[in-house]
C-alpha positions as protocol buffer text, in pm:
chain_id: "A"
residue {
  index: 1
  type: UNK
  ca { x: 11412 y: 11637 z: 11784 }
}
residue {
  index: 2
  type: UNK
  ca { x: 11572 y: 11311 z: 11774 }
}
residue {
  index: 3
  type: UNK
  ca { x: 11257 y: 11077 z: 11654 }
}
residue {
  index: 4
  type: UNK
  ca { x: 11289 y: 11355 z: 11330 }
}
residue {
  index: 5
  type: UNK
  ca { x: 11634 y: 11260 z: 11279 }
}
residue {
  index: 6
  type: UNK
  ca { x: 11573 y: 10901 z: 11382 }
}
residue {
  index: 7
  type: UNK
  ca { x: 11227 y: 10899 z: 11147 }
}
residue {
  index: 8
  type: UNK
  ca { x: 11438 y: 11076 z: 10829 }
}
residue {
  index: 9
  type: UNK
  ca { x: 11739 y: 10813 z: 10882 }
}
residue {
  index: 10
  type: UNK
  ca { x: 11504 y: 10521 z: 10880 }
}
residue {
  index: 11
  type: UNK
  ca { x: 11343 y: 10640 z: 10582 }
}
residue {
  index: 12
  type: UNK
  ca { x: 11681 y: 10687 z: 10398 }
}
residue {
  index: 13
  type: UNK
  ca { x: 11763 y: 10393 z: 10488 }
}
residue {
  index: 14
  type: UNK
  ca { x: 11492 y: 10243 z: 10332 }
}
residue {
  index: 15
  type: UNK
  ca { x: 11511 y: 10450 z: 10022 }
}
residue {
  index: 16
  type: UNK
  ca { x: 11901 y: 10319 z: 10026 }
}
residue {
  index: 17
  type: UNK
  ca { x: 11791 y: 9988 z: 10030 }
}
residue {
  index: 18
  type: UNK
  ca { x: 11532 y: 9993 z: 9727 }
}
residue {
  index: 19
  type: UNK
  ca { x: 11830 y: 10216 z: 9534 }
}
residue {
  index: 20
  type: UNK
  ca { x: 12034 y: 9876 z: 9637 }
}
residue {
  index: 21
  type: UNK
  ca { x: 11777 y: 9650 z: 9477 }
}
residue {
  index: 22
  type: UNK
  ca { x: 11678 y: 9845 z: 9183 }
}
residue {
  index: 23
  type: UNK
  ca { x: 12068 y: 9846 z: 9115 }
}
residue {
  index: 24
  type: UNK
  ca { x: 12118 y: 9470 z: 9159 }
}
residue {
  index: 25
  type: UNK
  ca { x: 11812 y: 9427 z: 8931 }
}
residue {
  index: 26
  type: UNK
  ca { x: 11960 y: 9603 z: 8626 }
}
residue {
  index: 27
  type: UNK
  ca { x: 12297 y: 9417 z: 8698 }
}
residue {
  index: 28
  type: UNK
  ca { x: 12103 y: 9097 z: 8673 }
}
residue {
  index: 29
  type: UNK
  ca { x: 11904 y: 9220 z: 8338 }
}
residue {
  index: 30
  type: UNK
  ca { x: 12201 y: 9328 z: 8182 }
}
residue {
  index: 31
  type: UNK
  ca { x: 12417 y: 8994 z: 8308 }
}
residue {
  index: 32
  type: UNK
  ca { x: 12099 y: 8820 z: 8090 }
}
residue {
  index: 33
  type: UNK
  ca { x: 12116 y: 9015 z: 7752 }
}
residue {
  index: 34
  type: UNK
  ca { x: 12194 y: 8801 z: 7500 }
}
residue {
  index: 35
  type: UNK
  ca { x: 12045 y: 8450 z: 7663 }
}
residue {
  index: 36
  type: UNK
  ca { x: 11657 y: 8579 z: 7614 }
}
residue {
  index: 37
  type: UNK
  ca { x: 11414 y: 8485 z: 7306 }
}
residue {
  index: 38
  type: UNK
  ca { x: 11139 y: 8778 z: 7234 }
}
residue {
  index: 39
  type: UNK
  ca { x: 10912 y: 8701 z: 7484 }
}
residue {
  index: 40
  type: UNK
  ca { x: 11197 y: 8745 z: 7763 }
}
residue {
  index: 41
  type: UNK
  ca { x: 11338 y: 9050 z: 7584 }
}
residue {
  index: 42
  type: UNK
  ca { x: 10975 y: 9203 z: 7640 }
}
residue {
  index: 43
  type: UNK
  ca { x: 10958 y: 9120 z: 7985 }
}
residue {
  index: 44
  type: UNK
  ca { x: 11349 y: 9310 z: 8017 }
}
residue {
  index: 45
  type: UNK
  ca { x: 11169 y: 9582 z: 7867 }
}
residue {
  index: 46
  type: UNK
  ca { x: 10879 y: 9609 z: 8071 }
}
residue {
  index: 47
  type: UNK
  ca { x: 11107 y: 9573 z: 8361 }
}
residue {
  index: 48
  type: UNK
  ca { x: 11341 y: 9828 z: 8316 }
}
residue {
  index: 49
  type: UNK
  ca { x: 11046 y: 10041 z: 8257 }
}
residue {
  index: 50
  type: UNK
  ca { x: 10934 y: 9933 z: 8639 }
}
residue {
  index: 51
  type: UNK
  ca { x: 11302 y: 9970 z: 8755 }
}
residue {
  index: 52
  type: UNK
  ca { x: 11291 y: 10361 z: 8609 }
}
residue {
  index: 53
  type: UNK
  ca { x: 10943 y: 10424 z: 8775 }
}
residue {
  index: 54
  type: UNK
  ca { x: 11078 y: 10293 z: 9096 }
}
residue {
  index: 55
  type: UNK
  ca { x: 11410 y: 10489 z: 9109 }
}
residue {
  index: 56
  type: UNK
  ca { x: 11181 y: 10851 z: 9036 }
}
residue {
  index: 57
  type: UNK
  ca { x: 10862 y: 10714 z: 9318 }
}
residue {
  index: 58
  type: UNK
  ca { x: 11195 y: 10668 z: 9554 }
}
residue {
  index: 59
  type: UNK
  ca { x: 11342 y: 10983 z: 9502 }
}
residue {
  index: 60
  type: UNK
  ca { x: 10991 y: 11144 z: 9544 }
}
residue {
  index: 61
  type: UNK
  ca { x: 10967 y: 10995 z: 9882 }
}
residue {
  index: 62
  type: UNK
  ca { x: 11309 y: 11098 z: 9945 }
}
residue {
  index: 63
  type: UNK
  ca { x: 11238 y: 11436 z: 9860 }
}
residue {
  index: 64
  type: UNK
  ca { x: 10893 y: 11456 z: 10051 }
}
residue {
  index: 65
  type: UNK
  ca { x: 11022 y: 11274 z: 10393 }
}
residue {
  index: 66
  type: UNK
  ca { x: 11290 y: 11556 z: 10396 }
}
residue {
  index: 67
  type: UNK
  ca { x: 11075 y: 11784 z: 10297 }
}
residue {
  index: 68
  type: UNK
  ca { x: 10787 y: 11709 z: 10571 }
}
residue {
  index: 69
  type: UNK
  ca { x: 11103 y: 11687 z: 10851 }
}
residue {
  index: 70
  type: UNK
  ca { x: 11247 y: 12059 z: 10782 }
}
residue {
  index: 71
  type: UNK
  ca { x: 10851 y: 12169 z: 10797 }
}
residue {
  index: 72
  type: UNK
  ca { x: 10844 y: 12006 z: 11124 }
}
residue {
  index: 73
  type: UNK
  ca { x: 11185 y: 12093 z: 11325 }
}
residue {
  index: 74
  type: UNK
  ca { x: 11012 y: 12462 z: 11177 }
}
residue {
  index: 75
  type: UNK
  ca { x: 10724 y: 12423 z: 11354 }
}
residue {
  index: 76
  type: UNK
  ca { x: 10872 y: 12277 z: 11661 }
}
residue {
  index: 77
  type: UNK
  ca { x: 11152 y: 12565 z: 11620 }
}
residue {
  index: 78
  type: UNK
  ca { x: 10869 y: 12815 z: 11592 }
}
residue {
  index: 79
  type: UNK
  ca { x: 10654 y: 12687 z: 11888 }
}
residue {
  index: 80
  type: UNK
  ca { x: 10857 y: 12501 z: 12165 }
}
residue {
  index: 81
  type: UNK
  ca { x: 10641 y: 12526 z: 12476 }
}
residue {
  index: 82
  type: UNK
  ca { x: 10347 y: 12391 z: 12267 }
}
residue {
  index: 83
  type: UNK
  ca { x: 10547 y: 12118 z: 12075 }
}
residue {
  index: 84
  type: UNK
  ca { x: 10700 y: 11986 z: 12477 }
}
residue {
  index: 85
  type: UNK
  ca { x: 10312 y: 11991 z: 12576 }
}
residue {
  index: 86
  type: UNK
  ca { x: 10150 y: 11791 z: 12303 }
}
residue {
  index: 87
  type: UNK
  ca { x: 10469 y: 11544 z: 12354 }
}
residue {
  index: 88
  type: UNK
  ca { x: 10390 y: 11545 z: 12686 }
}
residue {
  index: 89
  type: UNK
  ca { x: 10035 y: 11459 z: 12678 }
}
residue {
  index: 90
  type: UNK
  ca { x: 10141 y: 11213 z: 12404 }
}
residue {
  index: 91
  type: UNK
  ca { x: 10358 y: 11054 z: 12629 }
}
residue {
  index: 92
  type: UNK
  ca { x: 10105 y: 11019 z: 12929 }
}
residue {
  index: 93
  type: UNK
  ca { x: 9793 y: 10905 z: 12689 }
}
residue {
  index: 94
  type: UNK
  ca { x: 10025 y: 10602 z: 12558 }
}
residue {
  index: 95
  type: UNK
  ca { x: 10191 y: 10514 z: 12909 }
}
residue {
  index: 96
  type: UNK
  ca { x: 9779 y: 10504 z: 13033 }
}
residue {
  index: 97
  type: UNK
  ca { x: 9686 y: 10260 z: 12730 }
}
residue {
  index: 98
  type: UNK
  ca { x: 10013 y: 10075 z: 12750 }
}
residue {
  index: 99
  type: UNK
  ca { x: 9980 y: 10052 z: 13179 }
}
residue {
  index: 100
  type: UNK
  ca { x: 9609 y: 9925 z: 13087 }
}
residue {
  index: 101
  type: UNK
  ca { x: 9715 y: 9700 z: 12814 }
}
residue {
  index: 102
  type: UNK
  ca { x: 9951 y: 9515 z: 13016 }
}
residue {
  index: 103
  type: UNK
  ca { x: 9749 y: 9441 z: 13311 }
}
């Protein structure tokens, strides 16, 4: 139950970050308004555009991360003996290829 919680903070936190960047971005365009000729006002354009698509993909992954997390602390919920042996045999499969790996 904790890797779920640790997996959906990492991904927030990287959906924080881009949020983070997309905002500095649109400070920076709209720090440059008035200094562009046509070809640069374009590019603003095309780049807000970009900035818009990227704020909606990140709140889709947002959305779907959380989404896939509640499914599986349900299915974990709904089948605990099952969930501790598949974690279990997990567990020993990487500790055999890790034990053989470091040898």
């Amino acid at each position: 139950m904790t890797d779920i919680a640790h997996t959906t903070h990492s991904s927030e936190d990287t959906i924080t970050e881009l949020r983070d960047l997309l905002r500095e971005a649109e400070t920076v365009l709209a720090e440059t308004g008035g200094t562009a000729g046509g070809k640069i006002d374009a590019l603003r354009d095309r780049l807000r555009a970009a900035l818009a698509e990227g704020r909606t993909v990140a709140d889709r992954l947002r959305e779907a991360a959380r989404h896939q997390a509640e499914e599986l602390d349900a299915r974990v919920r709904e089948h605990p003996y099952e969930s501790i042996g598949i974690a279990v045999g997990v567990g020993a499969l990487l500790g055999l290829a890790v034990s053989r790996w470091v040898r």
